[in-house]
N, C-alpha and C positions, 0 to 999 in steps of 0.2 A: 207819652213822652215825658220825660224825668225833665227838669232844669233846678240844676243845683242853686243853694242861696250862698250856700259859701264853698271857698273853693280849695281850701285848706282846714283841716279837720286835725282836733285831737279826741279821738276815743279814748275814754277810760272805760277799763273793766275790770272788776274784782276779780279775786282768785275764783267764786263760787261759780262763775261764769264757763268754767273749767270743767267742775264738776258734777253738774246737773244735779240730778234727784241723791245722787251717793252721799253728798254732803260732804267727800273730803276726796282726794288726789284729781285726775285727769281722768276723763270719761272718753275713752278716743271718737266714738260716736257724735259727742257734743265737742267735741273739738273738729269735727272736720264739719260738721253745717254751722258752727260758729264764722272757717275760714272760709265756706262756699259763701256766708253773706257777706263778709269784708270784701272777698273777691270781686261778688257782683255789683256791691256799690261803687268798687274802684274801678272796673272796667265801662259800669252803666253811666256812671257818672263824669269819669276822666278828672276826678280830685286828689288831693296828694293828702296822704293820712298817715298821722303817727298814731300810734297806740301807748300808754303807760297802762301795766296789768300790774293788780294787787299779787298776794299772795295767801290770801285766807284761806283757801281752799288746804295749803299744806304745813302755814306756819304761821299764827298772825301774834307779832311781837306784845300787843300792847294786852294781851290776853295771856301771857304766860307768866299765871302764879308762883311766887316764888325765886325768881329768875332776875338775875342782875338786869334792868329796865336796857341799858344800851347792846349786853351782848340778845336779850332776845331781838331786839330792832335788827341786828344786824341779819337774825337768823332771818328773819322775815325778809329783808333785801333777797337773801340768797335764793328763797322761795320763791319772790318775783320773775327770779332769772331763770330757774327751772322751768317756769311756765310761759317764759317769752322764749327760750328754744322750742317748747315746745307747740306754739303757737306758731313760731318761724317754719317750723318742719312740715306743718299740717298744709301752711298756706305756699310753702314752695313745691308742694306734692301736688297742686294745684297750678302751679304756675304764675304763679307770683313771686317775684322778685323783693326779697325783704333780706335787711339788715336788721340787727341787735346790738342796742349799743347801752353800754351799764355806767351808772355812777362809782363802780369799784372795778376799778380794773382786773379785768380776767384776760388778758389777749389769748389764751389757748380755745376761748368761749367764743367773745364776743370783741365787737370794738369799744374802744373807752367813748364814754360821752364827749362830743364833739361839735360844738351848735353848728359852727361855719360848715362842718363835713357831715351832718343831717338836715342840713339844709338840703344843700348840695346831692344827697339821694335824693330826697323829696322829688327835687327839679327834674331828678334824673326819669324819674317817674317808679322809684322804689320805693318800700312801704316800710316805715323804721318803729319798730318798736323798742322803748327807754325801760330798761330795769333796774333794779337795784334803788328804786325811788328817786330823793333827793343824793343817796350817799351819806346821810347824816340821821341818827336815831334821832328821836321824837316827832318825828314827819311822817306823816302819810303818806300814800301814794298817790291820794284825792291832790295834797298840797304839793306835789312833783309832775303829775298832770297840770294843775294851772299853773305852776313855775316854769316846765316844756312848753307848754302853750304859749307864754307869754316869750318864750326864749325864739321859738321858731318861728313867733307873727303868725300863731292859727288865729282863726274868726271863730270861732267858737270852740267849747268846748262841753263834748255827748258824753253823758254818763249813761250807761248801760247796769239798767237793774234789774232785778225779779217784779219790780212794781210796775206799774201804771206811769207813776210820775211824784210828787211829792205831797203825803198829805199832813193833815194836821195830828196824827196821831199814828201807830204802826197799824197799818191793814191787818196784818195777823191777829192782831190781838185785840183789835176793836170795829165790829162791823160800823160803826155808824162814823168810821171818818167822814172827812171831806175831802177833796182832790182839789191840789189848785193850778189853774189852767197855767198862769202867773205868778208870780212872786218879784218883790223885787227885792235886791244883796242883802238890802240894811235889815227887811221885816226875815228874809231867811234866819239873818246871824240873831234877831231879836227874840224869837219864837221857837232857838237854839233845837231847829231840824236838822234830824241826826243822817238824813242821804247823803250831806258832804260836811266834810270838819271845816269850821269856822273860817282858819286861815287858808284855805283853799277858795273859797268862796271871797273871802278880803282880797288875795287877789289879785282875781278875777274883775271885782268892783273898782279897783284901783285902777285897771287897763283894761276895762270898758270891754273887756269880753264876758258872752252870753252862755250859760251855760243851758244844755237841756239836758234834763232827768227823762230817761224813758224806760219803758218793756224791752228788754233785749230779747224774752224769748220770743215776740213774734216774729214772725217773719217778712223781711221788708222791712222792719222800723230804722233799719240803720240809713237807709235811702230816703224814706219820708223826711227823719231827722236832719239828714243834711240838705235835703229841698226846702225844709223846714214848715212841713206840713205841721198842721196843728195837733200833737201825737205827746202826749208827756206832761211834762210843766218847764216854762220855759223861767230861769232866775236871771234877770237882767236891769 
């Protein structure tokens, strides 16, 4: 028997979460056991979940040399949006009930960002995923996930990564990390770990919401994470 610790959730996931091993577009394979485990945490659970999704996977602004710094940002909003239909598509092929709603208005796409009218799905018991980040270049998506979080009163907020949880050095590139079970805002932003950008994490600190660093690809961690088994690194 599951029993959830929170009951209102925002998941972040990067673009890469998309793409699996290919390393760049939409993997429709890894997009439909992505939306069979949102599915079965929402239905096993009975929690209401937004999503904010990056755009790495097909554009990521703050990496395009050469490029005017605001119009690549912007390119990357549009990249988020691509991947939140396409995340809408997978999980209502599923049967779930999801809205899309962006910081740049597309009405032919999606709905415009609207706190009071995604609230209002949420309750409905729909699943709303935010694109297009904040709407503003120099922002994350990391800092548009704790700015949504804090907008719709989530209790927490899951990042979904390739890793374990957060360590003191990258995995990839040095076996003898450390994993830490804990962390708390101030020693994150002090010891400047790169799982989430600084002002996402401030925050976060500022309105006392928790965030968890976890494994996305195993299976079950997104249910663990919101029962809030001990799975990840928890920053609070």
């Amino acid at each position: 028997m599951y029993r959830p610790k929170y009951k209102k959730v925002l998941l972040k996931l990067g673009g890469e979460a998309l793409c699996g091993e290919n390393g760049f577009g939409i993997n429709p394979e890894v997009l439909r056991k992505l939306a069979t485990e949102i599915k079965e945490a929402k239905e096993i659970l009975n929690v209401q979940i937004a999503i904010v999704l990056g755009g790495g996977n097909i554009f990521r602004g703050s990496f395009a040399k050469g490029m005017d710094r605001v119009s690549a940002d912007y390119m990357g909003m549009l990249a988020t949006v691509i991947n939140a239909l396409a995340l809408q598509d997978a999980l209502e092929k599923q049967g779930v009930f999801t809205r899309v709603q962006t910081a740049i208005e597309m009405q032919k796409l999606a709905e415009p960002y609207i706190r009071r009218r995604a609230i209002r799905h949420l309750e409905k018991g729909r699943l709303v995923i935010f694109a297009g980040g904040t709407g503003n270049p120099y922002f994350t998506t990391d800092t548009a996930a704790a700015l949504r979080a804090i907008e719709i009163g989530a209790e927490v907020v899951l990042k979904g990564t390739k890793v374990e949880g957060v360590f003191n050095a990258d995995p990839k590139k040095n076996k003898k990390v450390v994993k830490y079970q804990h962390i708390s805002y101030m020693n994150f932003i002090r010891k400047r770990l790169k799982v989430m950008d600084t002002t996402a994490v401030s925050l976060c600190m500022e309105n006392n919401i928790p965030i968890i660093v976890f494994n996305l690809n195993k299976k079950g961690n997104i249910i663990k994470a919101i029962c809030g088994e001990p799975i990840g690194t928890v920053v609070n």
